[in-house]
N, C-alpha and C positions, 0 to 999 in steps of 0.2 A: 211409198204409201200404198202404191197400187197394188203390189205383190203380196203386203199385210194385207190389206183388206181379201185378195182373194185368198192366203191362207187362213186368215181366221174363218171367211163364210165355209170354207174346204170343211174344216175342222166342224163347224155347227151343222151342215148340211148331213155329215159321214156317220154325225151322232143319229140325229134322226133318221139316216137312212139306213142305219140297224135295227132301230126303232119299227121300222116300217117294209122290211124285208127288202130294201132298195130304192131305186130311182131319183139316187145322187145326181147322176146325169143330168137330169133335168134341170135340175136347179142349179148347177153350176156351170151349163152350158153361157148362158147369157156371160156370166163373171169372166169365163177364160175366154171366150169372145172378145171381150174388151180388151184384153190385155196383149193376146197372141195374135187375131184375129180369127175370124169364122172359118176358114178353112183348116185350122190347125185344132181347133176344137177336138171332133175324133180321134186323133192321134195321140192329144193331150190326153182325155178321159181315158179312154184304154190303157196308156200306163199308170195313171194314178187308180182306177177302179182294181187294175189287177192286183196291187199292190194294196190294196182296203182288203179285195177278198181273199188274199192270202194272210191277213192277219184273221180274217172269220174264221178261214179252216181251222188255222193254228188253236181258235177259242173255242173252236165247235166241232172239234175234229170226231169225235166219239157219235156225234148223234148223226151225221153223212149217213143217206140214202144211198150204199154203192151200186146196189141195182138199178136205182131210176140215175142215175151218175152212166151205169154203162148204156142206156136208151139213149143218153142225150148226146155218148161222147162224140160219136160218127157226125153225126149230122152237126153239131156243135161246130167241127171244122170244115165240115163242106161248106155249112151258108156262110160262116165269118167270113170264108175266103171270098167265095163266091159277090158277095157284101161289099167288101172290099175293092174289089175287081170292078165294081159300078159304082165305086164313089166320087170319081170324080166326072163321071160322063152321062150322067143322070140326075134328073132334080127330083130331089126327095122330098120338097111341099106336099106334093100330093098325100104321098105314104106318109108324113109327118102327121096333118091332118086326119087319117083315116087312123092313126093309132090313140089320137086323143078323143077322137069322137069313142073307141072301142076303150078306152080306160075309162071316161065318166061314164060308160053306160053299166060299170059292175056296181054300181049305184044301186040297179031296180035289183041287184043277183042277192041281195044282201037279206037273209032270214033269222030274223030279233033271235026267234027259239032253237037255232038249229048252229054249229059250230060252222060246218059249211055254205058255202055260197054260192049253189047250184049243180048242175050235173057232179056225177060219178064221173071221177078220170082214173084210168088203167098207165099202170107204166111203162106200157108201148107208146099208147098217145101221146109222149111227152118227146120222141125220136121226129116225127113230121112236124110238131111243133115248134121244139128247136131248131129244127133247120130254117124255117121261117123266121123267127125273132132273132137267130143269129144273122142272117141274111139280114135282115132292118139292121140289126144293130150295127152291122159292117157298113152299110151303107149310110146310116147319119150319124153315126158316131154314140147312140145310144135310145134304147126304147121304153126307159122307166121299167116299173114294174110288171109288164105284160104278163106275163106268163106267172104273177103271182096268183090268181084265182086257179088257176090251175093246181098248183100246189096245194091251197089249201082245199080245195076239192078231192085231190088225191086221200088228203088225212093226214096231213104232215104237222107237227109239233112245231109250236116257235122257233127251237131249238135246231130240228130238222131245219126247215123249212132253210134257215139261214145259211147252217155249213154245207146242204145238198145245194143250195143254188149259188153257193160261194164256190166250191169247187168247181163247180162249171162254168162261172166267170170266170175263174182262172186260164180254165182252158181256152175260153170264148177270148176274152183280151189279147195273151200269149199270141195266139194265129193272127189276131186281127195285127198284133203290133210288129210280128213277122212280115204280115201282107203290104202292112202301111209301108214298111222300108224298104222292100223288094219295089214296090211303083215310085219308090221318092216323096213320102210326105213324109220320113222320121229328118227333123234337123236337129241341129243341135238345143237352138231353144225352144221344140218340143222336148229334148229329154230332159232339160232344164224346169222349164215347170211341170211335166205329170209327174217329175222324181219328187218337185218339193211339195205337191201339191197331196201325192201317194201318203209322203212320210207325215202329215197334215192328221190323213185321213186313218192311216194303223193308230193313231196316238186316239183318235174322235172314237175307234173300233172298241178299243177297251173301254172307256167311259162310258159307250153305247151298252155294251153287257152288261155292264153293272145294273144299269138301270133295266135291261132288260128284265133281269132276273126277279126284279120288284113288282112285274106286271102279269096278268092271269092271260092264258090260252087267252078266251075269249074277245077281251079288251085289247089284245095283240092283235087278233083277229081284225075286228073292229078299225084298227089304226091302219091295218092295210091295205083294206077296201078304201079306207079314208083320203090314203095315200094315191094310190092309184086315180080316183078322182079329183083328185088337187095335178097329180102328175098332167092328166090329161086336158085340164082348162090352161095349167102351164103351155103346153104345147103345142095348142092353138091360139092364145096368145102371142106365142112368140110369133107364129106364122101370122099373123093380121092384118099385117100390110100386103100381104101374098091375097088373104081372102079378099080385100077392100078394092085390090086392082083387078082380082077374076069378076067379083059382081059388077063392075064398071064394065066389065067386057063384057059381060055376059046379056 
């Protein structure tokens, strides 16, 4: 019963997080939590994510950014690893915290009349970037949507926006799920649930398109700002007990 319930939330979470250019993570961290427990978390997502974003390329392969794909790819495997390399020796409340304060704040970035939401991004800017939100990503096992304001600041189409940041999850995962086995957190019942959990989420990938395909640039738009600040109350909530014991010390 426990395994249904997390493939079905898998499968409704992978839908919406096409829907909303990412941050499955988030909302399935708590579910595989339960199940595998919180230190296996990471290792779970990263196979199951890589394995959502390689059914995206597959669907979206034609509209891929490969220019802004070659800014991100270097840095993409430096921070994963690097990420990685401080995952188990490091406490990531703090950075947990400091990334969901920084998703609900694309809240005020948001302009009714204007398709983007805020600053002009060049696509070099997206090489220092990624090395930072892969860095996070290696080290808590996943950072929502970050780096989607970005993209669409850049100018990227729903379409883009999907298979160029799919691709580079792919990459992003791959190293992380290398790194995780090289230090000893791939077991067996990690590749047991992010394989069942991956195949959950390719099946929720195509369901997600379709529906994509029914929705306007803008109203996409819209859903991802939307997303990201939902992403971000998510993951200060989960930290809670983390904030309730600092303000008692504090």
């Amino acid at each position: 019963m426990q395994l249904l319930l997390v493939l079905l939330g898998a499968f409704v979470v992978f839908i919406l997080s096409t829907l909303t250019g990412g941050g499955a993570s988030l909302l399935l961290m708590p579910l595989v939590a339960w199940i595998v427990g919180v230190k296996a978390v990471a290792p779970v997502m990263a196979i199951s994510i890589g394995m959502s974003s390689t059914s995206k390329v597959l669907f979206f392969w034609r509209y891929i950014d490969w220019k802004l794909f070659a800014w991100l790819f270097p840095s993409t495997i430096v921070g994963s690893i690097l990420g990685a390399r401080m995952f188990a020796i490091l406490s990531a409340d703090y950075l947990q915290l400091l990334i969901g304060l920084v998703l609900i704040s694309t809240v005020f970035q948001w302009n009714k009349t204007e398709k983007r939401t805020g600053w002009k991004v060049k696509a070099w800017h997206f090489a220092p970037m990624g090395l930072v939100v892969s860095f996070l990503s290696g080290l808590i096992g996943g950072v929502g949507p970050l780096m989607n304001s970005a993209y669409l600041n850049y100018g990227m189409s729903k379409e883009s926006l999907l298979g160029t940041r799919s691709a580079n999850a792919i990459l992003l995962h791959i190293t992380k799920i290398i790194s995780y086995a090289y230090f000893g957190y791939i077991t067996g019942e990690v590749i047991k649930y992010g394989l069942l959990i991956g195949f959950s989420s390719m099946i929720a990938v195509y369901f997600g398109k379709l529906i994509l395909a029914k929705i306007s640039e803008l109203i996409f738009r819209k859903i991802v700002v939307a997303s990201m600040v939902l992403s971000g109350i998510l993951m200060i909530w989960k930290n809670r007990e983390f904030i309730f014991n600092w303000l008692a010390m504090a």
